[in-house]
N, C-alpha and C positions, 0 to 999 in steps of 0.2 A: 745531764739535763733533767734525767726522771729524777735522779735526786733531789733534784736542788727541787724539782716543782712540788717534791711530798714534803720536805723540808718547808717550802712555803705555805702549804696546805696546814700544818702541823701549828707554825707559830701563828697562821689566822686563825685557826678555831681557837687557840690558847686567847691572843688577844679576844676577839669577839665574845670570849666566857666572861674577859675582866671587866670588856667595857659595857656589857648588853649585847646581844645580839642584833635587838630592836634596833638601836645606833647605830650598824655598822654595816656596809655596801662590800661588793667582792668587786676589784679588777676586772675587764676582761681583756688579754694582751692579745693582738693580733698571733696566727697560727705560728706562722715563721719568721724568721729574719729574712731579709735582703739575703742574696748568696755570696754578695762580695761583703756586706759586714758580716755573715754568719766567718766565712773565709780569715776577714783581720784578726776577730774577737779569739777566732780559734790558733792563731799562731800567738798573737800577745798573753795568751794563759799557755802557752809551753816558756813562752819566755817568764812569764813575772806573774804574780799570784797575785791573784786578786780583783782579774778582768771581770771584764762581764762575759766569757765563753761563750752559749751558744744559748743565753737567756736574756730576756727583756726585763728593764727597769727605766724606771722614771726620767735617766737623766740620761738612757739612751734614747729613748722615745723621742726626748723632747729635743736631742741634738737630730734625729733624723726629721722629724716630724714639725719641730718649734710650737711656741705654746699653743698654738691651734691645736696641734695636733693631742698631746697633754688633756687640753677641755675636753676635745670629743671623748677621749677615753675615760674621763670622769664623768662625764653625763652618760656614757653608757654601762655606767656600774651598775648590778644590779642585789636588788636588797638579798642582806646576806639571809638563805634560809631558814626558817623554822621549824621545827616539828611541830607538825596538825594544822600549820597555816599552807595554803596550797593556792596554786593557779587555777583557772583550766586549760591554760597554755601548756601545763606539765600532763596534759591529759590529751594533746593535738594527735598523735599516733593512734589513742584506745578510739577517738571519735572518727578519725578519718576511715579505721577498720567496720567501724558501725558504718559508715554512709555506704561502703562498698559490699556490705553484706548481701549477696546476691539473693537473697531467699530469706524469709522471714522463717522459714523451716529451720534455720541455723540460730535464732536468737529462743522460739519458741518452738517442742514440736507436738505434733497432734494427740491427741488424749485415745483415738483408734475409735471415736463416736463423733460421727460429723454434725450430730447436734450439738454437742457440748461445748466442739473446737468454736464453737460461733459466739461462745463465752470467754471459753479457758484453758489455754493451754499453759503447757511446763514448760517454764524456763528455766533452767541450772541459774542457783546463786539466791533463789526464793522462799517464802515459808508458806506453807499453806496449812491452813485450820480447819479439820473436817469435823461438823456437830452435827444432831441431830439425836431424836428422843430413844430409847431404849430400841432394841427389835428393831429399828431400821434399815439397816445394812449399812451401817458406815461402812464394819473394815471391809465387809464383803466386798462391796462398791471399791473399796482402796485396793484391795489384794487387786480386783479384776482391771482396777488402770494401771498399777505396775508390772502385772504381766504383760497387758497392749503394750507397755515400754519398751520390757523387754525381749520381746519378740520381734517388735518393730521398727526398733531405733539401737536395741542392742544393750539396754541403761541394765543396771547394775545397783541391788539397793541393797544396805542392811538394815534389818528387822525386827527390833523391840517391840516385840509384841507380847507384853506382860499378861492377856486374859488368856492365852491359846498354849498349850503345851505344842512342841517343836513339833510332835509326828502327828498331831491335828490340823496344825497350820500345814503342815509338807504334803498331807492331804488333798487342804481346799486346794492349794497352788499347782499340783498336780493333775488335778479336774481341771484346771481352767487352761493350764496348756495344754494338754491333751483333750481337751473337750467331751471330756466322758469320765462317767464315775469311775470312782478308784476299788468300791465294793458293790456286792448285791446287795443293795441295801433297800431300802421301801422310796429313800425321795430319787433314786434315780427312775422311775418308771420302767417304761419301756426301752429306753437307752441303754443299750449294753455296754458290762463294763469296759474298760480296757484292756489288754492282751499286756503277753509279757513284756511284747515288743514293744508296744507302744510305753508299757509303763517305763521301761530301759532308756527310751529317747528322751520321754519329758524327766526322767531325773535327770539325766545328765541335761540337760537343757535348767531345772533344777537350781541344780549344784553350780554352773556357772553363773548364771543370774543373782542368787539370792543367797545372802549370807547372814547366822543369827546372832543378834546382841542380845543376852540372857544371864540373868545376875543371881539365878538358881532360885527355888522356892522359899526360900529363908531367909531371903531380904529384898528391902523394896532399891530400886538403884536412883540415885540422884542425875538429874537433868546434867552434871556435870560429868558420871561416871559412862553415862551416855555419851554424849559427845565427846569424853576420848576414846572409845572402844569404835565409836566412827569415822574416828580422824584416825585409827589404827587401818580401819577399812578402806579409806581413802588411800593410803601409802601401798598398802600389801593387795590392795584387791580391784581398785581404781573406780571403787562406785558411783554414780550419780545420783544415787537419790538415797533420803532415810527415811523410814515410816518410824515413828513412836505413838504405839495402841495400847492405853489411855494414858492419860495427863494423871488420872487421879490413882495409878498405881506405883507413878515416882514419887522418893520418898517427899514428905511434907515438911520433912523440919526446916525450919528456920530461925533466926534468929530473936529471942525474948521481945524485943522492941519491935519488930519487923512486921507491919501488918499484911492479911493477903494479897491485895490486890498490891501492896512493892515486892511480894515475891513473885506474883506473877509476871510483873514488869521483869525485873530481873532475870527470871527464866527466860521468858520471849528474848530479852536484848541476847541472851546466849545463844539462844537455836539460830535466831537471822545472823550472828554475827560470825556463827560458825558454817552456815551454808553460804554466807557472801565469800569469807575468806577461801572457802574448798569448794566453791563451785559447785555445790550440792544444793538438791531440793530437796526442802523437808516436809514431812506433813504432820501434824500433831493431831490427834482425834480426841478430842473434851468432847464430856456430856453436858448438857443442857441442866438444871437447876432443876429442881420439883414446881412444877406449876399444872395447876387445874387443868386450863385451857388444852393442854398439849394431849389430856386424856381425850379430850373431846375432839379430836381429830385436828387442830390447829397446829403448826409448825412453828416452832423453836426460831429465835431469829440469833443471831449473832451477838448481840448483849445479853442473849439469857447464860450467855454460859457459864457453869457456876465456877467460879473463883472471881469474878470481877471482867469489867469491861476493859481491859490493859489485852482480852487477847486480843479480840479486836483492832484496838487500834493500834497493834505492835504487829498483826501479820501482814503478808504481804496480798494474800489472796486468803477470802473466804468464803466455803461451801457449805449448804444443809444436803442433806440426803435424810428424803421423809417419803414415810408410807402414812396413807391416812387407815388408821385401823377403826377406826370408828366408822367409819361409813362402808367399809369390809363387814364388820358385825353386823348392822342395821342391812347389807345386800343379803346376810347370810338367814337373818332371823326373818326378812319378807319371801325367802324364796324358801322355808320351813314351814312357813304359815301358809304361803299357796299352794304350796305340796298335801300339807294335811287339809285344808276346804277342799282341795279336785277329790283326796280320796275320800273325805267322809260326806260327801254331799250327794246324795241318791234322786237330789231331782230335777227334775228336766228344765229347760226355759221352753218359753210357749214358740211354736216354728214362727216365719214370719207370715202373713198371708198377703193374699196377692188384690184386686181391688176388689171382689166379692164378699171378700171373707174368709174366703177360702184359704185353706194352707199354702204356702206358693211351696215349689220345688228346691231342695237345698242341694246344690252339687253335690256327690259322692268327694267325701273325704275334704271339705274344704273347711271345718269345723277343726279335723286334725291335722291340716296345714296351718291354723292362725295359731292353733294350740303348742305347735311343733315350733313357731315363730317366736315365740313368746319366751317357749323354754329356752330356743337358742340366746336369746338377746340375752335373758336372766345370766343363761351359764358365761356369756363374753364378758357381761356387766361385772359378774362375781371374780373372773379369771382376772381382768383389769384389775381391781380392786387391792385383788391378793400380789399380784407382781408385777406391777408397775410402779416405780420410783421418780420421785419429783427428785431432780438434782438442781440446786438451787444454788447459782453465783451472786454471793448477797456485797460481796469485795473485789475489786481489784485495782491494786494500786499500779501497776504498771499499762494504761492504755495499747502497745503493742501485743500483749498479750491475750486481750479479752476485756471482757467490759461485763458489768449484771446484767443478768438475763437469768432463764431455765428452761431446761428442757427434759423430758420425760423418755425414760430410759424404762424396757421391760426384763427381768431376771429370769433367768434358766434357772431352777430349781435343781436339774442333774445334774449340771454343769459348773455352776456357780457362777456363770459369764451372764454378761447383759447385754442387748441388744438393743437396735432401733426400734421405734415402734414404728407396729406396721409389717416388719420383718420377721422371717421365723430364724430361731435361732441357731446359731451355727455350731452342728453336732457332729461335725466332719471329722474321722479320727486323723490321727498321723499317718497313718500305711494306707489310706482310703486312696491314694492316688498311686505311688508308687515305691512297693516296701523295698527299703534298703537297711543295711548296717554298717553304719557308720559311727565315727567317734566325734564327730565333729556336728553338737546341737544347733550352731548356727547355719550351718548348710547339711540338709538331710537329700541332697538331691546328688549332689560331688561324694564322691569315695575314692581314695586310693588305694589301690588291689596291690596288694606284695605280688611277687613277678609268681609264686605260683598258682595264683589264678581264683578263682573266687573261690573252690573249695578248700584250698588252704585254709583263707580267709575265714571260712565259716568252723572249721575244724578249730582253729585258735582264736576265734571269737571268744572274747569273756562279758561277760555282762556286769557293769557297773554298780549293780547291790551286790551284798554279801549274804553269806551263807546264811544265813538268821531273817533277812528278810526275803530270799528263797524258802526257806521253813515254812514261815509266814503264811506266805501265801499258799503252798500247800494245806496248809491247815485251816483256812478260809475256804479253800477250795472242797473242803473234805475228798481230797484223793489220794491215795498210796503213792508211794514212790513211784513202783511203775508206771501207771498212770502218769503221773508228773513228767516220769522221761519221754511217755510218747508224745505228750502235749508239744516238749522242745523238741525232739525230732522231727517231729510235723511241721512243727516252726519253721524249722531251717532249713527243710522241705520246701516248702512254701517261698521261703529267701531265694533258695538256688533258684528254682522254676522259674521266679519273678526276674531275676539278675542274667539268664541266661536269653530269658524272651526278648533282653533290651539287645 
């Protein structure tokens, strides 16, 4: 019977090629026979060739059923398929699973800034367009919502990042999971670097997250050689998300006839068409055009972006991220100017007097309380200024996800992370709660001890960099060898004591 029904399968689509497809309805025959005709049909095909065995046709139908029965089976033909013409009946299962989606956290999830989530969150299968004028922080802003991803939800992205050489980006990404600089350097302040420990965890935390699409310093790579090297990521590494940092580092060629704005169409229809199909979110980061206004402290909208307005209306969601530096310089050059009149001005204001005439009495020190007021408000006005970022949802085309809005997010400078405003920022290291060694960056709290005991353990601990970037950091460090080893013995010092206190 399976034969004969692929056999029938075979000569419909033959016929339906000859006659149109358009013209032509499929059967649908009831599931089974009757048991007593499946019963006859099946001894009369051992006796004589050529029964009807244990399949339906027309002039069985119409002997069990009669022409009623026949009609009905014709009026429930239905039109033979097409390719690209579709129901949404053919869709009843993918819609019924949306209705049951217990948690909107399952379609979108959180960005890890609960002012933003009131805009935009990430949904797998979308494109999103990050602009915004030079010095802004795009990627910075991107690196620091892909780490909330992957810290939080677990996502998994690869990363063309054409301005950044790999061990500068493995750098910021490093700061930001470990929430503390990676060197003594001048923009970490006060914030101490990271330990070796910590650096151990957040690479392997790292290495599991984030994987790089790079097409070496000697060529630019095409939108297309991109999306296979992510759809290789998608198979071997199972990513959620892809960042491409800038647009205007993929190569530009295109075709003699081909103007910009249909290559940019083209591009766009590739990135959406490739994160629909792989369930990937993408983000693309264009610059904005040359225009005046944006010197002068005005923000870029989503049609200034240069190559044409196709990115627009081909993403699925789009952001600005903008610093106003203009009105940073003018905080900067007013609190220069009241600094040099306090110190070059030698004279006095007259006191107040009281109703005689007379001088009145002036509190002790309350001239250098309004004084002290002033400078503070100056220094919070200037501090605002310099690291606070407007994030600005100027798109979104899926209403479930977010809708325009913005909200203003403040930057860690030694960190690279961003925070709420309002809030101070999160400098917590990894071991700050409870140091362990473990191999597993998604739980640093669970360890498996081989049977003999934590010091085994520690004794055949290896650390997940290599020799060269142990070097390294000896030579950062400017300390001898020695040195170096008591640094780790202390370490591990430090491990036991912690491991044995639990």
């Amino acid at each position: 019977q399976g034969h004969e029904q692929s056999c029938s399968s075979l000569v419909g689509s033959h016929l339906a090629g000859l006659l149109g497809e358009v013209h032509c309805r499929h059967m649908q025959w009831p599931d089974a026979l009757p048991a007593d005709v499946a019963a006859s049909n099946a001894a009369a095909a051992g006796a004589a060739n050529g029964s009807h065995g244990g399949s339906w046709d027309v002039a069985l139908l119409n002997a069990l059923q009669g022409p009623a029965g026949v009609a009905a089976a014709v009026r429930g033909a239905y039109v033979w398929p097409i390719l690209g013409l579709e129901r949404f009946s053919d869709y009843a299962f993918d819609l019924l699973s949306y209705y049951q989606t217990p948690s909107m956290d399952q379609l979108a999830v959180s960005t890890g800034w609960p002012s933003l989530d009131d805009y935009y969150k990430v949904a797998p299968g979308e494109v999103t367009l990050v602009t915004g004028v030079p010095n802004s922080g795009k990627s910075e802003w991107l690196d620091a919502l892909a780490v909330n991803l992957a810290l939080s939800h677990g996502w998994r992205f690869a990363v063309c990042s054409m301005e950044k050489r790999p061990r500068d980006h493995a750098r910021q990404l490093l700061e930001k999971i470990a929430r503390r600089p990676l060197l003594s350097a001048g923009y970490g302040g006060e914030v101490p670097r990271m330990g070796l420990q910590e650096l151990d965890l957040a690479y392997k935390a790292l290495c599991e997250h984030f994987f790089v699409v790079a097409s070496g310093e000697d060529s630019m790579p095409s939108m297309a050689w991109v999306l296979e090297k992510a759809k290789a990521a998608k198979i071997q590494f199972g990513i959620n998300g892809l960042i491409i940092d800038p647009y205007n580092e993929l190569d530009p060629t295109r075709a003699a006839n081909m103007k910009e704005h249909e290559h940019v169409n083209e591009l766009m229809g590739l990135l959406r068409r490739f994160a629909r199909e792989n369930s990937v979110h993408c983000w693309l980061v264009a610059h904005p055009r040359q225009m005046g206004n944006m010197w002068r402290g005005e923000r870029p909208g989503l049609q200034d972006v240069s190559g044409g307005a196709n990115f627009m209306n081909k993403t699925d969601n789009g952001i600005i991220v903008h610093r106003n530096w203009s009105k940073l310089k003018e905080l900067q050059e007013r609190a220069a100017g009241d600094k040099g009149a306090g110190a070059g001005s030698k004279r006095r204001t007259a006191p107040p007097q009281n109703g005689n005439g007379a001088a009145a009495a002036v509190p002790a020190g309350a001239a250098e309380g309004e004084q002290s007021g002033v400078d503070e408000q100056q220094q919070q006005a200037l501090h605002d200024a310099e690291f606070e970022v407007q994030v600005i949802v100027e798109k979104v085309r899926n209403k479930t996800t977010g809708s325009r809005g913005a909200c203003v997010l403040v930057y860690d400078r030694a960190t690279g992370r961003y925070h709420e405003q309002g809030q101070d920022p999160d400098r917590k290291g990894l071991l700050d709660d409870e140091p362990v060694w473990t191999n597993s960056p998604e739980s640093l709290s669970e360890t498996n001890w081989p049977e003999g005991g934590v010091e085994q353990h520690l004794q055949g601990g290896q650390s997940t960099y290599d020799v060269s970037m142990w070097q390294g950091h000896v030579q950062q460090e400017g300390m001898d060898q020695e040195a170096a080893l008591l640094q780790a013995t202390e370490g591990k010092q430090f491990y036991s004591r912690s491991l044995t206190a639990q």
